[in-house]
C-alpha positions in Angstrom: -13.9 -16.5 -10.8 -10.5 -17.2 -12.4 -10.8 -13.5 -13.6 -11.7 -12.1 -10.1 -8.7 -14.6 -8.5 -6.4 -13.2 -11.4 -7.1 -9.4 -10.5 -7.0 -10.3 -6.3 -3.3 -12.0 -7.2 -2.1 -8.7 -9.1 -3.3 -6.5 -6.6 -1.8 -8.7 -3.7 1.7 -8.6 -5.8 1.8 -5.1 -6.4 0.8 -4.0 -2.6 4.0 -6.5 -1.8 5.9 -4.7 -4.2 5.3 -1.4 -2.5 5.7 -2.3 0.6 9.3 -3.8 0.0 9.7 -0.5 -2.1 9.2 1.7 0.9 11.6 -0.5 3.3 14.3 1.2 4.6 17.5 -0.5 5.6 20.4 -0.3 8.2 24.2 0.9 7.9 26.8 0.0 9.7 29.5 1.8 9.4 32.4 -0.3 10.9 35.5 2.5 10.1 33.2 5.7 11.3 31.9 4.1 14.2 28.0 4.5 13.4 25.2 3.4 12.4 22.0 4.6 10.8 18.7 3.7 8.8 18.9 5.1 5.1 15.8 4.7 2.6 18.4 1.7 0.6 21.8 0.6 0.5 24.2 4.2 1.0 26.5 5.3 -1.6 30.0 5.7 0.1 32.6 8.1 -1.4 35.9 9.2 0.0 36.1 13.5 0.4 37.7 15.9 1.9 36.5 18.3 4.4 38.2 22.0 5.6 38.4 22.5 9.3 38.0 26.5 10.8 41.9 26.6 10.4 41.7 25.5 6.7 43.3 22.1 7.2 42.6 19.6 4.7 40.8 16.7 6.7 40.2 12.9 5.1 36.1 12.5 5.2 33.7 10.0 3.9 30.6 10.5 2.5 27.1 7.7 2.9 23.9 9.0 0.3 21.0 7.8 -0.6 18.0 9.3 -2.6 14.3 8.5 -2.4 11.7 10.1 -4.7 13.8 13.6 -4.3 14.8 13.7 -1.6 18.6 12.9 -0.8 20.1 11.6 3.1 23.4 11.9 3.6 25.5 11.1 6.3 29.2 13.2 6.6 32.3 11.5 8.8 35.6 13.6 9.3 38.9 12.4 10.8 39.4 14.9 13.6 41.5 12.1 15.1 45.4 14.0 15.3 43.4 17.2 16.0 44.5 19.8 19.5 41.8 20.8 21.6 41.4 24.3 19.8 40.7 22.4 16.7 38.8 19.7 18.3 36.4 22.7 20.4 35.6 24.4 17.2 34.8 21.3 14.9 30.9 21.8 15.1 30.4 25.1 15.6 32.7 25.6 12.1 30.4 22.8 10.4 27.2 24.4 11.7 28.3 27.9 10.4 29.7 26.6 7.0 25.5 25.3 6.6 23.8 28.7 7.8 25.5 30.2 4.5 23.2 27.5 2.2 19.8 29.1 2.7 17.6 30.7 4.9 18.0 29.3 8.5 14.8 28.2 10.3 15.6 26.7 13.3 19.4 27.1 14.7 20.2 25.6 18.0 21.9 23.1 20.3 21.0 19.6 19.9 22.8 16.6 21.4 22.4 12.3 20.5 22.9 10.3 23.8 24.4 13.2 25.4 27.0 13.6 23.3 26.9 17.6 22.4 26.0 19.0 18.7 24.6 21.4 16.9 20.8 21.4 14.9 19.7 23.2 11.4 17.0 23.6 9.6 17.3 25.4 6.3 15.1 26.7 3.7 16.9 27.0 0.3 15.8 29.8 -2.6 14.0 26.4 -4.4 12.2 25.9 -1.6 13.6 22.9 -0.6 15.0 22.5 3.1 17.9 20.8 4.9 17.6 19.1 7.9 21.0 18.9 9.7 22.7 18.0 12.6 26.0 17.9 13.5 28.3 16.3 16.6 32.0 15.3 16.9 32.5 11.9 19.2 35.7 9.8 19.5 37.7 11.9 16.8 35.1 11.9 14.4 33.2 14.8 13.3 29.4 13.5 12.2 27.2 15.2 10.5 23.6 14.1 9.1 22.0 16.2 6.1 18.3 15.1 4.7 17.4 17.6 1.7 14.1 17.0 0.9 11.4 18.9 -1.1 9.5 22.2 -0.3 6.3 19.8 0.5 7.8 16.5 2.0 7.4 15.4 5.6 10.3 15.9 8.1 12.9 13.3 7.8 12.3 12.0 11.2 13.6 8.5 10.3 16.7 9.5 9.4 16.9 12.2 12.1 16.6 10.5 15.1 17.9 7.0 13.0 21.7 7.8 13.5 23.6 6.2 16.8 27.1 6.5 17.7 29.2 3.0 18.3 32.7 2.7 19.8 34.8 0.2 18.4 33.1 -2.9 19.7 30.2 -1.8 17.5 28.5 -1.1 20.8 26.2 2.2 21.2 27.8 4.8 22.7 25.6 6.7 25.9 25.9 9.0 28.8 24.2 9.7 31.9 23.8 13.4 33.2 27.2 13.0 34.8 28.7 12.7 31.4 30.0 8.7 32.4 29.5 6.1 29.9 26.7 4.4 30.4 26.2 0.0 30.4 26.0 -1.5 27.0 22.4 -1.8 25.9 21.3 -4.4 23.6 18.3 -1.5 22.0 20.7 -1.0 19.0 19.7 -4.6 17.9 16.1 -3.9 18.3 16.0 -0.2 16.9 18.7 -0.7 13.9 18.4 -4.4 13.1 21.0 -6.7 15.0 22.1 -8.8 13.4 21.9 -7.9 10.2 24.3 -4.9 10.4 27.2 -7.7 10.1 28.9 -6.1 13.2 30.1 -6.6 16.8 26.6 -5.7 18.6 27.1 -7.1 22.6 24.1 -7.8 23.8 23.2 -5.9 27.7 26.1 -6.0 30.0 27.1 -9.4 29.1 29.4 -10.4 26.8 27.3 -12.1 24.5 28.0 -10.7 20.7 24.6 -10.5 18.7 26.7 -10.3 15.5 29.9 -11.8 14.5 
């Protein structure tokens, strides 16, 4: 019995084990204004991205890697940009990616009705590119999952990412293109709380997070 209890114990801890493994975890990003789940904690580096008219724009890079495949999330300062600039920020991105493979699926996308651009890429390895790209509030965002030739789509990372002004508050618009009512859903979908930012709660003023 002690046998049997021993082998039920080390089963039970390695199932846990696993399971806290496979959890992924949300990112705020106070200074880009979004937020997103990522397989663990996001590795953030400062870049620099070139924008159709070859200016040199400040960007910041969030990665993360799980069992090959790597998530990346891409945030350019489009902030002191004119209109021209501003018009052609994800068309420019979208055509910069349709030179890294063979393009699958090419077409407009949008997050919340906020306007973008959609990718899918097989490269010469076999491995694809999921990517998706829209400019909000003076940023330019764009989301790239490479995973391998045989892994699922990276729906949870895909459809993960939500834009947030700077009350941390989920940006949305109706079919009039108005701003829609704070929603609390960002607490539910992407973890409240424990995103450490200003999350308001409904229409109230009620802050979920300090």
């Amino acid at each position: 019995m002690r046998i049997l209890g021993f082998i039920v114990g080390a089963l039970a801890l390695i199932l846990s084990s696993g399971a806290q493994a496979q959890a992924w975890t949300s990112h705020y990003a106070v200074e880009d204004r979004f937020a997103i789940w990522f397989p663990s904690a996001p590795n953030i580096e400062e870049t620099e991205w070139l924008d159709e008219y070859d200016n040199v724009r400040a960007a910041r890079r969030y990665s993360a890697e799980r069992r090959g495949s790597t998530y990346s999330v891409i945030a350019v300062d489009y902030s002191d940009a004119d209109w021209d600039v501003l018009n052609g920020a994800y068309p420019h991105a979208a055509s910069i990616y349709r030179q890294k493979g063979d393009v699958t699926y090419d077409g407009f996308t949008h997050l919340d009705r906020i306007h973008g651009h959609r990718l899918q890429i097989t490269q010469d390895d076999g491995r694809r590119i999921y990517f998706k790209t829209l400019l909000h509030g003076g940023i330019l965002y764009m989301t790239e999952a490479i995973v391998p030739a045989r892994a699922a789509p990276p729906g949870q990372f895909e459809e993960g990412l939500q834009i947030l002004d700077h009350e941390g508050v989920r940006v949305r618009y109706n079919e009039q293109d108005n701003r829609m009512p704070r929603t609390d859903d960002l607490q539910e979908a992407l973890g409240g709380p424990d995103l450490e930012g200003p999350i308001l709660s409904g229409e109230g003023d009620e802050y979920l997070a300090p």
